[in-house]
C-alpha positions in Angstrom: -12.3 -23.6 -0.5 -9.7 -25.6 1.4 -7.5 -26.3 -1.4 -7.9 -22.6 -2.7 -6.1 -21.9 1.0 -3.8 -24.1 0.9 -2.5 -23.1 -2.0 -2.6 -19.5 -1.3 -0.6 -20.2 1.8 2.3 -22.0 -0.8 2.2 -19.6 -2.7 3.6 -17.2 -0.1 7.0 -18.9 -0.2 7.3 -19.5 -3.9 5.9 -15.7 -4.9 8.9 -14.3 -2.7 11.5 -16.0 -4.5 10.0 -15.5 -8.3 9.4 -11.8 -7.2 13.3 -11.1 -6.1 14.3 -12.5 -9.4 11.4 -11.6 -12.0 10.1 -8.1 -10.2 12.1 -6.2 -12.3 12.2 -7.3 -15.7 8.3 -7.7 -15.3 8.0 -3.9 -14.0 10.1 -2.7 -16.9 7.6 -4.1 -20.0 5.2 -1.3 -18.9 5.3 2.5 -18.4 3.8 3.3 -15.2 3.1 7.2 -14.5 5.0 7.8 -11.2 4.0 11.2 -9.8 6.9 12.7 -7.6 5.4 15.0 -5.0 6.1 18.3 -4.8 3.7 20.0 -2.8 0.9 19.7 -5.4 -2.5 17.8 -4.8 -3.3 14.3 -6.2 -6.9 13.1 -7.1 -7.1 10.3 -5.5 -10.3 8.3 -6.9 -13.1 10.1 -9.3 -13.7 12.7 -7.7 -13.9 11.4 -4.8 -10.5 12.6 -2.6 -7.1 14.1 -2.9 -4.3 14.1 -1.5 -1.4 17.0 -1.2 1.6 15.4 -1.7 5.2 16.0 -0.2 8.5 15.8 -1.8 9.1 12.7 0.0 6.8 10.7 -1.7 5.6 9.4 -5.0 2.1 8.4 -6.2 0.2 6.1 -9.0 -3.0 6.7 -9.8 -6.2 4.4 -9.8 -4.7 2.9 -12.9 -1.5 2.5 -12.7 -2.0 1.0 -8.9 -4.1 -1.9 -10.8 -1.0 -2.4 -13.4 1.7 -2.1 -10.6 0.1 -5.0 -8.6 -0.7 -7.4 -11.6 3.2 -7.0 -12.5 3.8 -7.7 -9.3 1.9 -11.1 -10.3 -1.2 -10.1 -7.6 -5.0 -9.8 -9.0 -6.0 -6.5 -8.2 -9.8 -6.2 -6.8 -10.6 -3.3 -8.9 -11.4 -0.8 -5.9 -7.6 0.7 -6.0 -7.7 4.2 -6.2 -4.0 5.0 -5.5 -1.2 4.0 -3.5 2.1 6.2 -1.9 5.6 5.3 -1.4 8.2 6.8 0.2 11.3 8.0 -1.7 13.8 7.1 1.0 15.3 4.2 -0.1 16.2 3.3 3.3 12.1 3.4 3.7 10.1 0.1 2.4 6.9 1.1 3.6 3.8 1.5 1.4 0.1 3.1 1.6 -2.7 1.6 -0.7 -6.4 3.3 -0.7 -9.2 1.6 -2.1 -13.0 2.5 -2.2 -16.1 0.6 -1.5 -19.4 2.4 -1.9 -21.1 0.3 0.8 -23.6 2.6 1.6 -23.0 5.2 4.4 -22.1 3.7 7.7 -23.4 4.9 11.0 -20.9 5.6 14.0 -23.3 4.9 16.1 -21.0 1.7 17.4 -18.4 4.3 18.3 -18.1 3.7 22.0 -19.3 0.4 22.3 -16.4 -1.6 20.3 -15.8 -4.7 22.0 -12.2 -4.9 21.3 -11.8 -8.4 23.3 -15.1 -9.7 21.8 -13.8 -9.1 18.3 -9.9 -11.0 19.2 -11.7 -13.9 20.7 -14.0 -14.1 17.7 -10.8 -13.4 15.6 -8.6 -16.6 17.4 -11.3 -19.1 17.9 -12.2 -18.6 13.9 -8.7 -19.0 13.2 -7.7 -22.4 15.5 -10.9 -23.7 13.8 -9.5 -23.5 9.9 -5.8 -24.1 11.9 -7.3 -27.7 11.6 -7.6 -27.9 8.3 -4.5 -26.8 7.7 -1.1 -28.3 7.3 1.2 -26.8 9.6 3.3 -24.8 7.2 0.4 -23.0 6.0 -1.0 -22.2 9.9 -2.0 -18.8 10.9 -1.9 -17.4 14.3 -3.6 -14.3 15.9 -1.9 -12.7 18.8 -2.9 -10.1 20.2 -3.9 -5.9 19.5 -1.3 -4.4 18.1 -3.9 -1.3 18.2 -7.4 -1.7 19.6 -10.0 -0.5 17.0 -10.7 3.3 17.9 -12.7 5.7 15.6 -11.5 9.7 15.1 -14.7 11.5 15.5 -13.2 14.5 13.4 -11.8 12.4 10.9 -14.6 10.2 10.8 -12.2 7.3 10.5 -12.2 3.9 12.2 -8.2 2.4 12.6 -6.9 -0.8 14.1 -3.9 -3.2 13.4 -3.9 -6.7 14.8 -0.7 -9.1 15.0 -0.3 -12.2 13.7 2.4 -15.0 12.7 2.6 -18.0 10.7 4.3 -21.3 11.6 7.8 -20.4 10.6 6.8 -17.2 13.5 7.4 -14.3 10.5 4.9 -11.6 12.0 2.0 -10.7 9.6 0.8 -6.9 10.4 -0.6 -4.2 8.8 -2.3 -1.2 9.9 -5.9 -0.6 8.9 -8.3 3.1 8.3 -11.4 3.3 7.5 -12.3 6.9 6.0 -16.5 7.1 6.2 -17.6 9.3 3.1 -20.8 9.9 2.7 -22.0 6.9 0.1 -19.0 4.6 1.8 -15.6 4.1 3.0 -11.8 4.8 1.9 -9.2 2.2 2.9 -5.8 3.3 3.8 -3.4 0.5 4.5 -0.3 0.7 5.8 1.9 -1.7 4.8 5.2 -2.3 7.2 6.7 -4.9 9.0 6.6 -5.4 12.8 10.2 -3.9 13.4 9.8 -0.7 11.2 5.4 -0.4 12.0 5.7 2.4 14.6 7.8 4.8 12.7 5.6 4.2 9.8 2.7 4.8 11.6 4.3 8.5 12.7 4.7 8.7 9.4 1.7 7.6 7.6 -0.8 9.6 10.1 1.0 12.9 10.4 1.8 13.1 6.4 -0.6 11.4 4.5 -3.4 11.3 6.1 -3.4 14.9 7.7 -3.1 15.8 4.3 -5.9 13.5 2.5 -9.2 15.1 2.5 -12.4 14.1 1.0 -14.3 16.5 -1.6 -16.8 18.6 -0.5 -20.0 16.5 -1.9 -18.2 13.4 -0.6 -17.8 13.8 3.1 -19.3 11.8 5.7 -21.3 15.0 6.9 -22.6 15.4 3.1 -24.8 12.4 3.9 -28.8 12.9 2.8 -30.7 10.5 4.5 -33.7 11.1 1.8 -31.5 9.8 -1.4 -28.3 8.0 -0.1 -28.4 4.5 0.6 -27.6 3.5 4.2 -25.2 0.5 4.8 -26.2 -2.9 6.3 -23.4 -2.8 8.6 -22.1 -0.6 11.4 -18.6 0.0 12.6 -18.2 -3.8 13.6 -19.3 -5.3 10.5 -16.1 -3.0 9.3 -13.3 -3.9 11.0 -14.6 -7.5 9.5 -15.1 -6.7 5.9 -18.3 -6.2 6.0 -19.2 -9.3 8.2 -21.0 -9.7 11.5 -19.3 -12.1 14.6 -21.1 -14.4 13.9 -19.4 -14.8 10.6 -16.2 -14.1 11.9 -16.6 -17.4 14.4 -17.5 -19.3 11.7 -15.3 -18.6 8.9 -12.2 -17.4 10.8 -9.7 -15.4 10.3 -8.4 -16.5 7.6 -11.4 -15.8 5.4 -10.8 -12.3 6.6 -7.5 -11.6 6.0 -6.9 -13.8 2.9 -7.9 -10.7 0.7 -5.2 -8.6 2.4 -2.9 -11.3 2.9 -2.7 -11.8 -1.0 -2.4 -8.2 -1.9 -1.3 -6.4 1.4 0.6 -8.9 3.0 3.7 -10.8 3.3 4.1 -10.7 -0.6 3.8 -7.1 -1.8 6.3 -6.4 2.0 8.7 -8.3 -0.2 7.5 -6.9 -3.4 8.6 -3.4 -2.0 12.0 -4.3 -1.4 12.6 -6.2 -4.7 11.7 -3.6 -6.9 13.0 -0.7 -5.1 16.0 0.0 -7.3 14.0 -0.2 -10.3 11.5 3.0 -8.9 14.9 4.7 -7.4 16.1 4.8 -11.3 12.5 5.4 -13.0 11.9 8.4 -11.1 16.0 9.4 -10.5 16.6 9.2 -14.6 15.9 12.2 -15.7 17.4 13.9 -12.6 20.4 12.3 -13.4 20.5 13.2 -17.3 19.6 16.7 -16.7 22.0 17.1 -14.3 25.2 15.3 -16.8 23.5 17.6 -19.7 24.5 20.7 -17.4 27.7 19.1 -17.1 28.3 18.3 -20.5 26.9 22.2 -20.9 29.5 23.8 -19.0 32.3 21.7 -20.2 33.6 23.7 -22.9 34.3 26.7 -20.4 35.7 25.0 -18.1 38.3 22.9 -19.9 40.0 25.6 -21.9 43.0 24.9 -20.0 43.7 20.8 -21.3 44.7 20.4 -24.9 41.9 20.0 -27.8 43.1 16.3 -28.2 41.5 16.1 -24.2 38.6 17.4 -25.0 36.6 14.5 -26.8 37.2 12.0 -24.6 35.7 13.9 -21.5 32.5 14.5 -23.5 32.0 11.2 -24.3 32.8 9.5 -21.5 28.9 11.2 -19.9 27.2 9.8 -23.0 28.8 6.2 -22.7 27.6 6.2 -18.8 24.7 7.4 -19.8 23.4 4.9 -22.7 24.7 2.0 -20.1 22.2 3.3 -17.9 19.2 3.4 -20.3 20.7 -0.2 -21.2 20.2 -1.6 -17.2 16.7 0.2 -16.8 
């Protein structure tokens, strides 16, 4: 187990430089089936949710999420059901959902979180496995970045807690829990310290105002006579599914490993290192339509030039063009 960490924690570093130089070339040996958003709504999960998506986003399916992460050389878990990016390159933000049918969780924890019992349990976990640990591969909690809170109309649960490793890079992302009837939805945000509140703004008034559960999977759907009911309560998830007394014992880390391999410092860089390769998958045929209306209207509106002119114009777009397929 200690080893396994350790090498996790290396393999931070080294995954961030192989991803800058390998992301691309590894993204390109398989298709994925980007869905630019128009308005229309995404299943997201067997029918389980959808979402309506904007025209400033794009989406992969359950499938396609699994294949985008392996390529990105992470191990998916298998409970992807989709994950959203923005189309603004100047965005490198990301949204991942995932499903575990857990059994339906009771709110009945709902005002009795005990935010500050949770932190201490989170930091005392955490200095404990610190002394395991060399210093480069350390872990540090600081503080809320948002207390745990639960949406009674929503029927969510969300929190986001700051961290940083010894080198002090922050380590943050910001959690939901969606309760359905037979279990919960994960929606994880994830963003960097600098950019996390705009995100946030982002992430709760455009994706998850317009995510819904199907009717049949809501939380309100529940039937205490047939559906299972879940050995934890609102506490147990904001710790995966663990009690405090875990949490004090394990740490941290044992917590967050999970999302520090998929969610964390890796796929942040991930984002950024493949970006140009998603800007021209789902820009390509944009860009050709628009040079085949070009090349379209060319004839009328060259009649001016000599003949001799002509071909050269008209092959220039086609040259451009097959360089282009050439880089992607």
């Amino acid at each position: 187990m200690k080893s396994w960490i350790a090498k996790l924690f290396k393999s931070v570093t080294v995954m961030t430089l192989i991803m800058m130089m390998c992301a691309v070339p590894a993204f390109a040996e398989e298709e994925l089936n980007w869905v630019e958003g128009s308005g229309q709504k995404v299943d997201v999960g067997t029918n389980l949710a959808e979402l309506e998506l904007g025209s400033d986003f794009i989406f992969l399916n359950a499938e396609d999420t699994k294949k985008y992460l392996k390529q990105g050389g992470m191990e998916p878990s298998g409970s992807e059901i989709g994950v959203v990016f923005p189309k603004d390159e100047k965005q490198t933000w990301a949204v991942y959902f995932e499903y575990e049918e857990s059994g339906h969780i009771k709110d009945d924890e709902k005002t009795d979180i005990d935010a500050d019992a949770l932190l201490d349990s989170y930091k005392e976990g955490t200095e404990e496995m610190n002394k395991e640990l060399s210093p480069e591969n350390q872990l540090f909690v600081d503080k809320w970045d948002v207390a745990p809170f639960y949406d009674n109309q929503l029927h969510s649960l969300s929190w986001s807690l700051l961290a940083h490793d010894n080198q002090n890079n922050g380590v943050i992302n910001y959690n939901v829990r969606i309760l359905s009837r037979q279990g919960y939805i994960s929606a994880i945000l994830v963003s960097d310290p600098a950019n996390l509140q705009a995100d946030r703004i982002v992430f709760n008034n455009k994706i998850l105002k317009q995510f819904n559960l199907k009717q049949g999977q809501r939380y309100e759907d529940f039937d205490k006579k047939t559906d299972k009911v879940a050995e934890f309560g609102l506490t147990g998830l904001i710790l995966g599914g663990a009690g405090l007394a875990v949490a004090k014992k394990a740490g941290l880390l044992a917590v967050l490993i999970p999302l520090l391999k998929k969610f964390g410092i890796i796929i942040v860089v991930a984002v950024g290192a493949i970006w140009g390769f998603i800007r021209k998958k789902t820009g390509l045929k944009k860009e050709q339509s628009e040079e085949q209306s070009t090349q379209s209207e060319q004839p009328e509106q060259s009649e001016q030039p000599t003949q001799s002119e002509q071909p050269a114009q008209s092959e220039q777009p086609a040259q451009d063009q097959e360089i282009d397929k050439q880089k992607v």
